[in-house]
C-alpha positions as CSV (number, residue, x, y, z in Angstrom):
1,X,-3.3,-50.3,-2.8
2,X,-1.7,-53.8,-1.4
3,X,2.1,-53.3,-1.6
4,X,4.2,-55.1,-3.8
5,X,7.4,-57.5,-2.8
6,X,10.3,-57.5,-5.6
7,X,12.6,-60.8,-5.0
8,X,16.6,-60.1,-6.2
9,X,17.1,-63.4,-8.1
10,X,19.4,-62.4,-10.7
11,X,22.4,-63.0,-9.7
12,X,24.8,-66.4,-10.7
13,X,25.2,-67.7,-7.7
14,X,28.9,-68.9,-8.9
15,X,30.0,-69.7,-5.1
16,X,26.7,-72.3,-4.5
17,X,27.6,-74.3,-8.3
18,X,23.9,-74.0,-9.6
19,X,20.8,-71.6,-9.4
20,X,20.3,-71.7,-5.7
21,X,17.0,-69.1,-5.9
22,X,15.2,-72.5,-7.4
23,X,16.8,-75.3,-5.9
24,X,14.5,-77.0,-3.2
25,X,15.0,-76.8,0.7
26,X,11.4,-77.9,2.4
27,X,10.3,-81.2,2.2
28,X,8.5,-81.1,-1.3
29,X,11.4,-79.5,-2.6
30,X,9.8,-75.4,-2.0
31,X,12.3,-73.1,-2.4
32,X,13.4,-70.1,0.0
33,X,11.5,-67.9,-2.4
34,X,8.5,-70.2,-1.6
35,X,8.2,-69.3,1.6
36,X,9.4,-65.3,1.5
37,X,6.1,-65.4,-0.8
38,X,3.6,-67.4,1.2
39,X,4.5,-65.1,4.2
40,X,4.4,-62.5,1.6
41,X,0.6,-63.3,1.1
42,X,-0.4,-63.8,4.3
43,X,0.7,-60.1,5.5
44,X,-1.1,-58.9,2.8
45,X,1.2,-57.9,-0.5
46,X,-0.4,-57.8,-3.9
47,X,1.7,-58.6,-6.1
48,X,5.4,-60.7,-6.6
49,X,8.0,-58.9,-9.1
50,X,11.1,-61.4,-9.9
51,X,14.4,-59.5,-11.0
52,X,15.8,-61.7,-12.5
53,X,18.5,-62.1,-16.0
54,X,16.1,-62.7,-19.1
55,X,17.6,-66.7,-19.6
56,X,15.8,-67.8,-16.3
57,X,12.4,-66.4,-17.4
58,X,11.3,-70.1,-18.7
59,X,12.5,-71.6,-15.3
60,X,10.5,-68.9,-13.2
61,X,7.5,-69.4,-14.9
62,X,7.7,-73.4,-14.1
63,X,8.1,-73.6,-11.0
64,X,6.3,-70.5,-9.7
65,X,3.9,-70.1,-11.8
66,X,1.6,-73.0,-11.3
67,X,1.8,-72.2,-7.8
68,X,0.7,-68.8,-7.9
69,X,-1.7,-68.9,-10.2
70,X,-5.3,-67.3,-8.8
71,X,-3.3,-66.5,-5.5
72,X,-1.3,-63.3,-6.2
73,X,0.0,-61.3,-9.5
74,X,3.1,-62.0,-10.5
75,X,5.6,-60.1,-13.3
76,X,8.9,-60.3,-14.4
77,X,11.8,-57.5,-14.3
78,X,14.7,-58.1,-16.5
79,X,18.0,-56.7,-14.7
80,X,20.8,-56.5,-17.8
81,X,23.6,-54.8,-19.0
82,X,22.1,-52.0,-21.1
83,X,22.8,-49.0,-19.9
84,X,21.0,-46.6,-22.3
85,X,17.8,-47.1,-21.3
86,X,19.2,-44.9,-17.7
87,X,20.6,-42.5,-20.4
88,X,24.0,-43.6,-20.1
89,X,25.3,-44.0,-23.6
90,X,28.9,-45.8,-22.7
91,X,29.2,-49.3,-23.5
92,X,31.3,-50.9,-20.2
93,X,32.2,-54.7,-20.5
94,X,31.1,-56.5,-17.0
95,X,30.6,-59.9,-16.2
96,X,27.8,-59.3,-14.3
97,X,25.4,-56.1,-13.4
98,X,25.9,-53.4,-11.5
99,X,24.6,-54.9,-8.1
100,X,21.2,-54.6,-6.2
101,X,20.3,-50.8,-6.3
102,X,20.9,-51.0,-9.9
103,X,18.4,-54.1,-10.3
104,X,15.7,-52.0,-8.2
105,X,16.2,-49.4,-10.7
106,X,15.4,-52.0,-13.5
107,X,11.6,-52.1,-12.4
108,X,11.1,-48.8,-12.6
109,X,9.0,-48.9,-15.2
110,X,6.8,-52.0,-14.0
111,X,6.7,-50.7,-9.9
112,X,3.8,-47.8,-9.5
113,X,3.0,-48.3,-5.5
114,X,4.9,-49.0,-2.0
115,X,7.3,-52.1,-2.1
116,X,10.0,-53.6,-0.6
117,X,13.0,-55.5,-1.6
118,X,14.7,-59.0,-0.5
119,X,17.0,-61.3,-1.4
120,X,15.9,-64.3,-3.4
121,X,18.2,-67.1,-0.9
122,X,17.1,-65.6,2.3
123,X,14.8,-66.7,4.6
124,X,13.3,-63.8,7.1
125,X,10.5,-65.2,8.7
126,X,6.7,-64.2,8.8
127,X,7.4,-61.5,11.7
128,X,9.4,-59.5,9.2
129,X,6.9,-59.9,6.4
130,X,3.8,-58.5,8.2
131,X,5.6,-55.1,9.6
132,X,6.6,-54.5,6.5
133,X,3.4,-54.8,4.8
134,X,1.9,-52.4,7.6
135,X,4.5,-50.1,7.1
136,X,3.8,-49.7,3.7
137,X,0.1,-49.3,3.8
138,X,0.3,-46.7,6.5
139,X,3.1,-44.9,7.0
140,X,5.7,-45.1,3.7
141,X,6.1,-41.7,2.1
142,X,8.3,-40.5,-0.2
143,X,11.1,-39.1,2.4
144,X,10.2,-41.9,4.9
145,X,11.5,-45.2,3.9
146,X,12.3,-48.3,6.2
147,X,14.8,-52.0,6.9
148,X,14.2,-54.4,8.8
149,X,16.5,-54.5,11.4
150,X,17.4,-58.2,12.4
151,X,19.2,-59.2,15.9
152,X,22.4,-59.9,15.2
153,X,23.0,-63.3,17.5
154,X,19.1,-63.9,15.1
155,X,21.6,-63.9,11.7
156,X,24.9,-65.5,13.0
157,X,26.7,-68.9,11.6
158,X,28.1,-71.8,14.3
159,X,30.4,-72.5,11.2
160,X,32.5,-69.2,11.2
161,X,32.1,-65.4,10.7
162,X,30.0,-63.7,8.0
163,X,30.1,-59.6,7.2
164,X,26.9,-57.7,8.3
165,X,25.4,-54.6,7.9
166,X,25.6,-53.0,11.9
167,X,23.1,-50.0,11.6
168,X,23.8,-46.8,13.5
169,X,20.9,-46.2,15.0
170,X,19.2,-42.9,16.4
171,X,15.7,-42.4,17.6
172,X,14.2,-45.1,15.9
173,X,16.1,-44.6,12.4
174,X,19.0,-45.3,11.0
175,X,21.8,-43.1,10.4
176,X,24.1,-45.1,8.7
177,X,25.7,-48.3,8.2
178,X,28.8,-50.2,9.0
179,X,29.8,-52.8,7.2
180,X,31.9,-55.2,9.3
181,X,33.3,-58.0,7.3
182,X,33.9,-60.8,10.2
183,X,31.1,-60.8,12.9
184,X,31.2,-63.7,14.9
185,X,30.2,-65.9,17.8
186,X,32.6,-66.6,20.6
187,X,33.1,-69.7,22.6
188,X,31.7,-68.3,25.5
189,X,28.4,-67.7,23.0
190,X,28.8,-63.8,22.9
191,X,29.3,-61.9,19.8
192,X,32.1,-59.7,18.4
193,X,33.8,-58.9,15.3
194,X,37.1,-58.3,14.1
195,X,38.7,-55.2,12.7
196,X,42.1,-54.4,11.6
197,X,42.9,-57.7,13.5
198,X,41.6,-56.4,17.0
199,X,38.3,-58.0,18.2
200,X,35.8,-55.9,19.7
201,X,32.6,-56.7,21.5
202,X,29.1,-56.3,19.8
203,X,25.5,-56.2,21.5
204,X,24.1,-59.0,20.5
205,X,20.6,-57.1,19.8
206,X,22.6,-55.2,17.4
207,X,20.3,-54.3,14.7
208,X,21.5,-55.6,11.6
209,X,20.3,-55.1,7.7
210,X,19.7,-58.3,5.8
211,X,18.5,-56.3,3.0
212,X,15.2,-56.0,3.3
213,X,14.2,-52.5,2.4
214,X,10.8,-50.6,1.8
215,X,10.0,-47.9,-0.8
216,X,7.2,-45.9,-2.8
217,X,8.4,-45.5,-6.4
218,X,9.9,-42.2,-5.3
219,X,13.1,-44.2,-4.8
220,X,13.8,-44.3,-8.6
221,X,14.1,-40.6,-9.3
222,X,16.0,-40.4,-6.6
223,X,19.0,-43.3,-6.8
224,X,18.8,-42.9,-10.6
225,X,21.3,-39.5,-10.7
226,X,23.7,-41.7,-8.0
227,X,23.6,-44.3,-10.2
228,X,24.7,-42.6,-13.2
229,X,27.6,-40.8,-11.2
230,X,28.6,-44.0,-10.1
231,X,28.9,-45.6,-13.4
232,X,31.2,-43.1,-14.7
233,X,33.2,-43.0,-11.0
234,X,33.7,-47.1,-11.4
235,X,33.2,-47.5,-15.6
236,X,36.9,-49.1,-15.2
237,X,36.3,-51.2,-12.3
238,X,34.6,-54.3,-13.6
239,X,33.8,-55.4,-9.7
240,X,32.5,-52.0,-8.5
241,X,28.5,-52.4,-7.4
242,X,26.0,-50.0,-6.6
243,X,24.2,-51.7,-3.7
244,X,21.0,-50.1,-2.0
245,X,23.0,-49.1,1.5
246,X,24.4,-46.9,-1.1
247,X,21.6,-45.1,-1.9
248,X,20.3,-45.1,1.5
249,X,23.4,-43.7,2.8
250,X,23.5,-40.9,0.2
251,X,19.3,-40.1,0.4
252,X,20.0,-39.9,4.5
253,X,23.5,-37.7,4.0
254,X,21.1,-35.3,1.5
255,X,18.1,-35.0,4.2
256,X,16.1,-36.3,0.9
257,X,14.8,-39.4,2.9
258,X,14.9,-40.6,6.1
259,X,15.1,-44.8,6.9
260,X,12.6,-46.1,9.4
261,X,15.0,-49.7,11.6
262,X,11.8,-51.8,11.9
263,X,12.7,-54.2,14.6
264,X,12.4,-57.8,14.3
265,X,13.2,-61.3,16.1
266,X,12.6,-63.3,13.7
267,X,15.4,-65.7,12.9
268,X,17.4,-65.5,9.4
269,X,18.8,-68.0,7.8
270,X,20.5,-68.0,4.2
271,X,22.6,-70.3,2.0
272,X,25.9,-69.5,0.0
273,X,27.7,-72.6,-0.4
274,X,26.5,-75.8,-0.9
275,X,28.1,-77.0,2.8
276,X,24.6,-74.6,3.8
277,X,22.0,-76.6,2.1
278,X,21.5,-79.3,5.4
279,X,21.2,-76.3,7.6
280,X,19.1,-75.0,5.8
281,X,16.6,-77.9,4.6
282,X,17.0,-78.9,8.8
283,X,15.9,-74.9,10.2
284,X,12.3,-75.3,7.3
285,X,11.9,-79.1,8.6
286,X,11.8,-77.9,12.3
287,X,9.3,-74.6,11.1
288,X,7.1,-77.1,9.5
289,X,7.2,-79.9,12.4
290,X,6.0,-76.7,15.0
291,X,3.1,-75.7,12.6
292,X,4.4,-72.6,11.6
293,X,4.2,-73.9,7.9
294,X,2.7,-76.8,6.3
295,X,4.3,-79.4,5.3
296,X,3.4,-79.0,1.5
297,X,3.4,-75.0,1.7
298,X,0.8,-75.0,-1.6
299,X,-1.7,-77.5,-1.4
C-alpha cells in the first residue's frame, strides 16, 4: 500500500496578509504545495490529504484539482472547532484550532495506511520526500515512527534568527526535542543560539525538525487520550496548542513509540511574512534553471 502525504494548510496565515498555502512562488505561479506534491509523486505516495478549514475547500479544488487529476488521489480533511466528535462535550471559545497534532487527529477517520505530515509553506526538497516514502513502505510500524532531520546551517535565515526544533539524538533516534527560540548565523558564518541572553555555539549539522513526521494510523489511538487531557489542562487558555512534538515527546517518555531522525541535506526554505516571498520565488527559479524541476512543474 503506497503511503499517503497529509499537507497542514489550515491555518490563517494572519502574519503573511493572505492565504500563503495558494499564493504562487515558481514561475507559472505553482505554489510551495506544488512542489511538496510533485516530489511527493515521484518517491512514490499514493495519495494527497489537505487539512484544511471547510471555507478554503472551493479554492483547493481550483487550483489543485485540475492539476492532479489522473496523477494521484486526492481528499479533503476538515480541521474545526468541534470537539465532540473526540468525545469531549465542553464548548471552549478559540480563535483558531488546537494546533497541528490536533489537525492530524482530524483525518482519523479518512487515513487507513502509513503517512506523513508537512507543512503546507515549506519547501523540503526531493531528498526528504523519497526517504520518507521508503520508510514508510518498509520499516514504519506502529511503535516505530520517524522526522526528518534537517541540517541546521540547511534551514537558517541571512535576515535574522528563527526558533527550531534541535533533536536530542541517540543511536539513530530521537529522544527529545529542544525548542530554541533564536538560532542564528554569526558573522563569522557559524551558528549559535541564544538563551536566557547568553549565546552558545551549535553544530551546524545539528539535526533539526521541520515538521515532517511519519506514521501508520496507530498514531490516532494513541495522541487521542493526550489530546483530551490537554484540552481540559489549557480549556482557559485560548493560545494553548497541542503540536505533534507533543505527542512524540509523550509516546517516547511512555516507551509506546520510538522516533526514527532520518537524515537529510536537502535545503529548506519557508515563507512567513511577505518580506520572504523574493527569497523564496529566487531559491524555485534557481531549482528550475539547474533542472531539478521544470519550468512549468505540470505540463
Amino acid at each position: 500500500m503506497k503511503p499517503t502525504l497529509l499537507i497542514l494548510a489550515a491555518g490563517m496565515a494572519s502574519r503573511y496578509g493572505s492565504m500563503k498555502q495558494v499564493d504562487g512562488f515558481g514561475p507559472n505561479g505553482e505554489t510551495i504545495i506544488d512542489y511538496s506534491i510533485y516530489d511527493a509523486i515521484n518517491a512514490g505516495f499514493g495519495k494527497i490529504s489537505f487539512i484544511i478549514r471547510e471555507e478554503f475547500l472551493d479554492s483547493f479544488k481550483a487550483i489543485f484539482e485540475p492539476k492532479l487529476a489522473g496523477r494521484i488521489e486526492t481528499d479533503y480533511v476538515f480541521q474545526n472547532y468541534d470537539l465532540k466528535q473526540f468525545g469531549i462535550d465542553e464548548e471552549i471559545e478559540r480563535a483558531k484550532p488546537w494546533g497541528t497534532a490536533h489537525a492530524v487527529l482530524a483525518a482519523r477517520n479518512q487515513v487507513n495506511e502509513p503517512f506523513c505530515v508537512i507543512n503546507a509553506d515549506d519547501f523540503y526538497g526531493f531528498d526528504a520526500f523519497k526517504k520518507m516514502a521508503d520508510f514508510l513502505t518498509s520499516e514504519v510500524a506502529d511503535d516505530t515512527y520517524s522526522i526528518i532531520g534537517y541540517q541546521v546551517d540547511r534551514t537558517l535565515s541571512d535576515h535574522g534568527s528563527v526558533s527550531r526544533g534541535v533533536c536530542q539524538v541517540e543511536d539513530g533516534k530521537m529522544v527529545a526535542i529542544n525548542e530554541r527560540l533564536k538560532v542564528y548565523f554569526k558573522e563569522d558564518g557559524t551558528v549559535a543560539y541564544e538563551e536566557d541572553d547568553k549565546e552558545f555555539p551549535l553544530d551546524p549539522l545539528t539535526r533539526v525538525s521541520m515538521n515532517f513526521w511519519g506514521f501508520t494510523p496507530a498514531v490516532f489511538k494513541q495522541s487521542l487520550p493526550m489530546f483530551k487531557d490537554f484540552v481540559e489542562a489549557n480549556k482557559t487558555n485560548p493560545k494553548a496548542e497541542f503540536f505533534i512534538p507533543l505527542v512524540a515527546d509523550g509516546l517516547i517518555k511512555s516507551g509506546e513509540a520510538s522516533f526514527k531522525v532520518i537524515p537529510t541535506d536537502a535545503k529548506w526554505f519557508g515563507v512567513t511574512y511577505k518580506e520572504d516571498k523574493p527569497i523564496v520565488q529566487k531559491s524555485i527559479s534557481d531549482l528550475v534553471e539547474n533542472g531539478t524541476y521544470p519550468a512549468n512543474l505540470w505540463s
